[in-house]
C-alpha positions as CSV (number, residue, x, y, z in Angstrom):
1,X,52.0,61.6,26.6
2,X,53.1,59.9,29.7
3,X,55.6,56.9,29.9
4,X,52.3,54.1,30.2
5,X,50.3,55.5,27.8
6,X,53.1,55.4,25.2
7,X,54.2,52.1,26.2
8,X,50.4,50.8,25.6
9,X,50.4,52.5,22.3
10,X,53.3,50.5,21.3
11,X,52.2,47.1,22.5
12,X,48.7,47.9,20.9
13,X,50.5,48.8,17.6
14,X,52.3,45.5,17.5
15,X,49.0,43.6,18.5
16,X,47.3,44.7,15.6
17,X,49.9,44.6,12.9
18,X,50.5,40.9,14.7
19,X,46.4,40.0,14.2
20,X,46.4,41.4,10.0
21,X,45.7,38.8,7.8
22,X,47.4,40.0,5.1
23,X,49.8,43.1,3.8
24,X,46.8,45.4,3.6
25,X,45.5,44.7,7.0
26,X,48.9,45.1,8.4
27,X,49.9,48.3,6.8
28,X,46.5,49.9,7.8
29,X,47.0,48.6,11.3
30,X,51.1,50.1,11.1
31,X,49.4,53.5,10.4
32,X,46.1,53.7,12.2
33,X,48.4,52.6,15.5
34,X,50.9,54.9,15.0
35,X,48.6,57.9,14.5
36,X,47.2,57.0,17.7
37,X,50.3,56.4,19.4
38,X,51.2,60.0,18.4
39,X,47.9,61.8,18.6
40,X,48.2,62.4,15.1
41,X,45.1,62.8,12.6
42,X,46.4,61.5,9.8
43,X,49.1,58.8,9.1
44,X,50.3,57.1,5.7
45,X,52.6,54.5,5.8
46,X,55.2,54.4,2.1
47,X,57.7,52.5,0.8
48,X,60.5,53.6,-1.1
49,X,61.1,51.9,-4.6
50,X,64.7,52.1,-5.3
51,X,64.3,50.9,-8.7
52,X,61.7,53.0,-9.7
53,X,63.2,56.4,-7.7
54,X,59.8,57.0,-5.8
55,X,57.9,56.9,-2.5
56,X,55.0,54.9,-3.0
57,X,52.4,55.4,-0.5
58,X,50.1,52.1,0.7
59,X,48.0,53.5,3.2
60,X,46.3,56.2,4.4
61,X,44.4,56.6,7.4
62,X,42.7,59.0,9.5
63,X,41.5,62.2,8.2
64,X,41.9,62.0,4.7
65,X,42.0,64.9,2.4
66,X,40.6,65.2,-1.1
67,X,41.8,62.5,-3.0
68,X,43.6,60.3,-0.2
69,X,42.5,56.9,-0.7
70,X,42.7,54.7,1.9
71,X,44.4,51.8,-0.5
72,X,45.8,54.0,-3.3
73,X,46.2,52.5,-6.6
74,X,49.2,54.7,-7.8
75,X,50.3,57.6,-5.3
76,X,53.7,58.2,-5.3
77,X,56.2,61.1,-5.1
78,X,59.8,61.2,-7.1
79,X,62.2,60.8,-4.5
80,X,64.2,63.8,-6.1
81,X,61.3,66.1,-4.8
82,X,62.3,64.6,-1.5
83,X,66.3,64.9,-1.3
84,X,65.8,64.2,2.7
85,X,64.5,60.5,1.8
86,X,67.7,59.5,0.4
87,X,69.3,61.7,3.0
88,X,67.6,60.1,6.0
89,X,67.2,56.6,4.6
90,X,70.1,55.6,3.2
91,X,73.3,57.9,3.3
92,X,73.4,59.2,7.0
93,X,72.2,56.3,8.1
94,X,74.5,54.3,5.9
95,X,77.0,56.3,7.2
96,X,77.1,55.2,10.5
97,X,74.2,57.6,11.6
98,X,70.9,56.5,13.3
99,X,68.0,56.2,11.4
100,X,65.6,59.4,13.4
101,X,62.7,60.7,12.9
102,X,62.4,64.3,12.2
103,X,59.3,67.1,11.9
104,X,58.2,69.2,9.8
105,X,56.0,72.1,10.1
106,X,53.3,74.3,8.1
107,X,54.9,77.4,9.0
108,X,58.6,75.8,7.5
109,X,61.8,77.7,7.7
110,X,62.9,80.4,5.3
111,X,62.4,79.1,1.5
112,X,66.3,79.3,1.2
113,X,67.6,77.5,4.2
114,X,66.1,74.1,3.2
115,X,65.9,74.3,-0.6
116,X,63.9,71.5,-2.0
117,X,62.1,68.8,0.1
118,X,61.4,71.6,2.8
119,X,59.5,73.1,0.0
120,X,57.5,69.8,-0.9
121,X,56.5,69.1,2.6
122,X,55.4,72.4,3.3
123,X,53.4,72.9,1.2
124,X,51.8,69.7,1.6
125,X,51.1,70.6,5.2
126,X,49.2,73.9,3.9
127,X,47.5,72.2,1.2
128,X,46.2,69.7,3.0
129,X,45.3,71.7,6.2
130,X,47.7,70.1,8.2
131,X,50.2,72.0,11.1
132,X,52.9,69.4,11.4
133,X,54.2,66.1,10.5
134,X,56.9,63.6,12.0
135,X,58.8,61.2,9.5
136,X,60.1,58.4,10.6
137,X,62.4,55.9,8.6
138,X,61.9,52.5,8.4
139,X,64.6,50.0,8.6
140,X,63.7,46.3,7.6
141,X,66.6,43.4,7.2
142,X,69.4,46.7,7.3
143,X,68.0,48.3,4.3
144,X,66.0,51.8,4.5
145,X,62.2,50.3,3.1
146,X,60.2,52.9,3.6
147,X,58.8,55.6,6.1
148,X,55.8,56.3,8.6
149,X,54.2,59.5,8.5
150,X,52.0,61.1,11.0
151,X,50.3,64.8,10.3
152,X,48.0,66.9,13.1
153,X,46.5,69.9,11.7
154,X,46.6,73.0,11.9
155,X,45.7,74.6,14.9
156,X,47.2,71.7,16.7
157,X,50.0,71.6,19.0
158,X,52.8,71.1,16.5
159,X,55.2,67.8,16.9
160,X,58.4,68.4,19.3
161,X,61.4,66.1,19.6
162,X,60.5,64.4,22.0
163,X,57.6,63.4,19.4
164,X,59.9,62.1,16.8
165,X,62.2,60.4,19.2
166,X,58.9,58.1,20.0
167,X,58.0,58.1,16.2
168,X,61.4,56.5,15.7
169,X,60.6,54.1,18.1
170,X,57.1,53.1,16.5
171,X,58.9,52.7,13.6
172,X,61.0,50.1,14.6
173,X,57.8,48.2,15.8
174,X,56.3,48.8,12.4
175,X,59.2,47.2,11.1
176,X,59.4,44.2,13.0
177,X,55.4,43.6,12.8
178,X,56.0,44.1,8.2
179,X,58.6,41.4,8.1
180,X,56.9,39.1,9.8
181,X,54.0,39.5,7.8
182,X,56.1,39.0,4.7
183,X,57.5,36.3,6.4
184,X,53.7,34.4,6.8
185,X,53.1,35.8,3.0
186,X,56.2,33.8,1.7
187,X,55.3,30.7,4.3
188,X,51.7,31.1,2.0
189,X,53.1,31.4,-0.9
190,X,55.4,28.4,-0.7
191,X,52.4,26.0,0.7
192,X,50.2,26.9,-2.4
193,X,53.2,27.0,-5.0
194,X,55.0,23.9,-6.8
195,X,58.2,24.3,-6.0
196,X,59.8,23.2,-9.0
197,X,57.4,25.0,-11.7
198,X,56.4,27.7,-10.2
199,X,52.8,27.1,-10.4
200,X,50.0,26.7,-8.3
201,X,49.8,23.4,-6.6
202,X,46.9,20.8,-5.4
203,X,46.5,22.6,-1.8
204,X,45.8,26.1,-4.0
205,X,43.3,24.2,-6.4
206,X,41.1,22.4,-4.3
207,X,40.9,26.1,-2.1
208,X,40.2,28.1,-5.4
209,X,38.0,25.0,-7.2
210,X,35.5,25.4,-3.8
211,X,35.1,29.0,-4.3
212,X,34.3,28.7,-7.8
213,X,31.5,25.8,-7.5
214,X,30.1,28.1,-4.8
215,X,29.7,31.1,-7.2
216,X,28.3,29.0,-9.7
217,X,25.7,27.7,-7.1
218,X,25.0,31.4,-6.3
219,X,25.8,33.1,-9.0
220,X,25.7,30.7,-12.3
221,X,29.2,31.1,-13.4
222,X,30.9,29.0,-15.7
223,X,33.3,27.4,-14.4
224,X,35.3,24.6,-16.2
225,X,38.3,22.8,-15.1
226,X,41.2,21.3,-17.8
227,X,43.2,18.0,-16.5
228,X,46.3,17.1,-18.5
229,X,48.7,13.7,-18.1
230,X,51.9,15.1,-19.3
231,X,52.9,11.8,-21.6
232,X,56.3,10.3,-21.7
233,X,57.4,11.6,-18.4
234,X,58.2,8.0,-17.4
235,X,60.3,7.2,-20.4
236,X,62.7,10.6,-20.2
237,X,62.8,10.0,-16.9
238,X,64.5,6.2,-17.4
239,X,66.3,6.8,-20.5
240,X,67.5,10.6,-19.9
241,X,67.5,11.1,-16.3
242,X,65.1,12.8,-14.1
243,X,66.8,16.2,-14.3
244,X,65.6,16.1,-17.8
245,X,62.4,14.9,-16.7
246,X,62.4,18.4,-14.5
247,X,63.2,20.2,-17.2
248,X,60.2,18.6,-19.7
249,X,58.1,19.3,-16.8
250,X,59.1,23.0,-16.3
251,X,58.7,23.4,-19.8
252,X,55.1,22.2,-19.8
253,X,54.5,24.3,-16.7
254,X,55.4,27.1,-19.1
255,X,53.5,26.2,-22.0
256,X,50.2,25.2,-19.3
257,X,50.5,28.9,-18.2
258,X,50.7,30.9,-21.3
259,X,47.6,29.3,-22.5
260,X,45.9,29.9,-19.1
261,X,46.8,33.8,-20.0
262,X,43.9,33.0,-23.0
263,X,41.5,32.6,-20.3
264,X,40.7,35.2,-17.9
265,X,41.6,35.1,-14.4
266,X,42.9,31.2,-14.6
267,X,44.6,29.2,-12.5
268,X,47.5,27.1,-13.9
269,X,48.6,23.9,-11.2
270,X,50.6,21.4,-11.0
271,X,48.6,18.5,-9.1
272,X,51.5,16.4,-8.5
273,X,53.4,14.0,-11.0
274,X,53.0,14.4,-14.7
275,X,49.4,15.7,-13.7
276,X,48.7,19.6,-14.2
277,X,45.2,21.3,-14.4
278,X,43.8,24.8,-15.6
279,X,40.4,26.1,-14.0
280,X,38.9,29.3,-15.3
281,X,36.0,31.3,-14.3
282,X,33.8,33.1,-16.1
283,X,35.3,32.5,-20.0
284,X,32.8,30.3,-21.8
285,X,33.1,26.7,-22.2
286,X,34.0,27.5,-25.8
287,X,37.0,29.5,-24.8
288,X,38.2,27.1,-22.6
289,X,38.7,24.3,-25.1
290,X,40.1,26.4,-27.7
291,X,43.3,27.2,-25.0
292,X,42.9,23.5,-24.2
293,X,43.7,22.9,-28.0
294,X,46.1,25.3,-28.2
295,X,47.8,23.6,-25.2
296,X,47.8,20.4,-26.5
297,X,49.2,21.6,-30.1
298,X,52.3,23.3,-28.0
299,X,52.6,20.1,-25.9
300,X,52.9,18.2,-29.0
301,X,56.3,20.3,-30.2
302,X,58.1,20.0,-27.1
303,X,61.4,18.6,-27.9
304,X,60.9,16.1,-24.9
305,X,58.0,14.3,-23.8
306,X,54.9,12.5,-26.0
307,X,52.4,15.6,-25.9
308,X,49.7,15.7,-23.5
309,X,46.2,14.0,-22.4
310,X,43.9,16.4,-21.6
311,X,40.3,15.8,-20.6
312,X,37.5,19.4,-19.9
313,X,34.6,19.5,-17.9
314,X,33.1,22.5,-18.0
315,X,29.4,23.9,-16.3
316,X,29.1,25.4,-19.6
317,X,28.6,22.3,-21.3
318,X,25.7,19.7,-20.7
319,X,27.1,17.7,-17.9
320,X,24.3,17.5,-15.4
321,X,24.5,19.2,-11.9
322,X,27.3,20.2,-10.4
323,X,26.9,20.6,-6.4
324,X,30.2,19.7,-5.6
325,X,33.8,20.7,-6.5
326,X,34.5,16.4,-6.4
327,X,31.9,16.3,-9.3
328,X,33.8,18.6,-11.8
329,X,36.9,17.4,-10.7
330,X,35.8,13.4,-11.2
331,X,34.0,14.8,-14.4
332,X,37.6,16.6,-16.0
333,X,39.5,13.6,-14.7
334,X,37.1,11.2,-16.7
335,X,38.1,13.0,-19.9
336,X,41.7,13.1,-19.5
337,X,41.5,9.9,-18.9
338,X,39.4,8.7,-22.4
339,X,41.8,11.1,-24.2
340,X,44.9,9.0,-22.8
341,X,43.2,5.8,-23.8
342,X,42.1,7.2,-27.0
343,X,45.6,8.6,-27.9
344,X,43.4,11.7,-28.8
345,X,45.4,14.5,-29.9
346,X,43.4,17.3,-29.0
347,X,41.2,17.9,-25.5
348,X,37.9,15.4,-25.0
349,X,35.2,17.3,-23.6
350,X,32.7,16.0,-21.1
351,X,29.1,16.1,-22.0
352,X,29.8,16.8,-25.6
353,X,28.8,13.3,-27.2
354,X,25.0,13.5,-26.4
355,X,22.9,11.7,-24.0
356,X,25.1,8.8,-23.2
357,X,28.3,10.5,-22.7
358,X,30.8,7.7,-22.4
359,X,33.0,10.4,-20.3
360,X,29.7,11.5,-18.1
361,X,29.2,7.6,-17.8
362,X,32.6,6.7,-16.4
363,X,32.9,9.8,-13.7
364,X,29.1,9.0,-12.2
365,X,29.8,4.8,-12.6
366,X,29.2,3.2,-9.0
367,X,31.9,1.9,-7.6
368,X,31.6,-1.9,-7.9
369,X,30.1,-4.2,-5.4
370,X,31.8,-4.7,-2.2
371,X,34.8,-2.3,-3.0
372,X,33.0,-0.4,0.1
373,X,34.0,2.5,-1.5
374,X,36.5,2.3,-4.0
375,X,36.6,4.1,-7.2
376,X,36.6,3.0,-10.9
377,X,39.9,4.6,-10.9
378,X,41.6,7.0,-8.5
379,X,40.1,10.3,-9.5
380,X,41.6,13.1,-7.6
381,X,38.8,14.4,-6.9
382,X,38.5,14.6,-2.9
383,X,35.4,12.5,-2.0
384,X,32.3,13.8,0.2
């Protein structure tokens, strides 16, 4: 391959790993362009799970054979059927040594020169109707993650040095173009996570509650959001100090998502404040007040803190149209805030005390005259 072409395989590699939106995208882009780059067939990009002792492959493109999946759920080899990973990865190069590539071929040298991973990788190549393969070891933040592989089958010229001096190469572009994109994953995750419990926050809600509305539009899925007031926050805060006021908070984080984990595929959030919410799809409206009980029992035995408002609207229950993620939200938020006012020890429920729900009533009230505007109270519910 001559000098330009190479050098435009490089720059496309990093293009596309720098367009993914996401790991997935990235690691398919990581192989597809270095299988290009090399005139390969078939390239799988793996990382090496120390903890675990195994290669775990997370992409596979190209020419697949039987049961090569692009995405694999679980393929992975024990690293001691490899000896040269630890070999290349970690003690030569932690030795002072350079991180190279290196090829392998169908045709392999004697069984007993290269005991072992010789053994593994050839007959790899043969079972999967490949000639050759270059490995190359990736190095991201001075640590050996992973490697790139690139196969050509058989019948085709077989990879030379010169080959794995360039897959070397492509692997440090690969592992440039993976941290950053775990650099913009942790940049996402800290934008939809509250920093001090760990759960999801408003930014994450308001994404996820639009999504879910939508599906019920299309779909009919239930969806039903839970609002909680954490009570007493104020008073630990004055009397004890806000660092225990973190800690009652953390601690109802903790409580909030072990009784999402009764629902399904819910989302436990901290809106901001005392404030917290849970919103499930798909459970029924049933389930979802049941872990709202539950919550507000376990709320009630923290050591700190008053227990816990908590108002549900759920599309399961009678509650009128909802078009809009502002509806359920105003609707949940109305019921929180009659179970605050009541003192009410368990969950109030919108739509649940027939035709003229007082919680129903509240969250649809018109604003009054010549507020241009303004709400009843502030529900959190963005308007539109």
């Amino acid at each position: 391959m001559g000098e330009d072409r190479r050098l435009t395989a490089v720059v496309a590699l990093a293009q596309g790993m720098a367009a993914a939106q996401g790991p997935r995208e990235a690691w398919r882009a990581a192989a597809a362009g270095a299988c290009d780059a090399l005139g390969g067939s078939f390239a799988a990009l793996s990382v090496w799970e120390r903890e675990r002792g195994r290669l775990r492959v997370l992409a596979n493109v190209g020419e697949r054979a039987a049961g090569e999946e692009e995405f694999p759920e679980d393929e992975s080899y024990p690293v001691h059927q490899f000896p040269e990973i630890a070999e290349f990865l970690h003690e030569r190069w932690a030795g002072g040594g350079e991180p190279n590539a290196w090829v392998e071929t169908a045709a392999g040298p004697a069984a007993g020169n290269r005991p072992g991973y010789v053994h593994q990788r050839v007959a790899a190549l043969r079972r999967r109707g490949r000639g050759s393969c270059v490995v190359a070891p990736i190095v991201l933040h001075g640590r050996a993650w992973g490697e790139l592989y690139v196969a050509r089958p058989a019948g085709a010229p077989v990879f030379g040095r010169a080959d794995a001096d360039f897959a070397t190469v492509l692997a440090a572009v690969v592992a440039a173009g993976i941290a950053q994109t775990e650099r913009l994953e942790e940049a996402t995750r800290l934008a939809f996570t509250d920093a001090l419990t760990g759960l999801a926050n408003r930014r994450a809600v308001d994404g996820r509650l639009d999504e879910a509305v939508e599906r019920h539009r299309v779909e009919g899925a239930v969806v039903s959001l839970v609002v909680c007031d954490l009570n007493g926050l104020k008073r630990v805060n004055d009397t004890l100090g806000h660092a225990v006021g973190d800690r009652l908070l953390e601690r109802f984080g903790s409580v909030l998502s072990l009784c999402g984990a009764m629902l399904p595929g819910a989302l436990a959030a901290r809106l901001g404040g005392d404030e917290f919410c849970l919103l499930a799809v798909g459970p029924p409206a049933a389930d979802v007040v049941s872990a709202a009980g539950e919550l507000c029992r376990r709320a009630a035995e923290l050591e700190l803190g008053e227990g816990v408002a908590c108002g549900v609207a759920s599309t399961g229950d009678p509650i009128g149209p909802v078009r809009s993620a502002r509806r359920l939200f105003r609707l949940a938020d109305a019921a929180q805030y009659r179970a605050k006012a009541l003192r009410a020890t368990g969950p109030v429920v919108a739509g649940r005390e027939g035709p003229d729900d007082p919680v129903i009533r509240l969250a649809d009230e018109p604003p009054p005259e010549g507020t241009e505007g303004a709400e009843r109270r502030r529900f959190r519910g963005r308007r539109g």
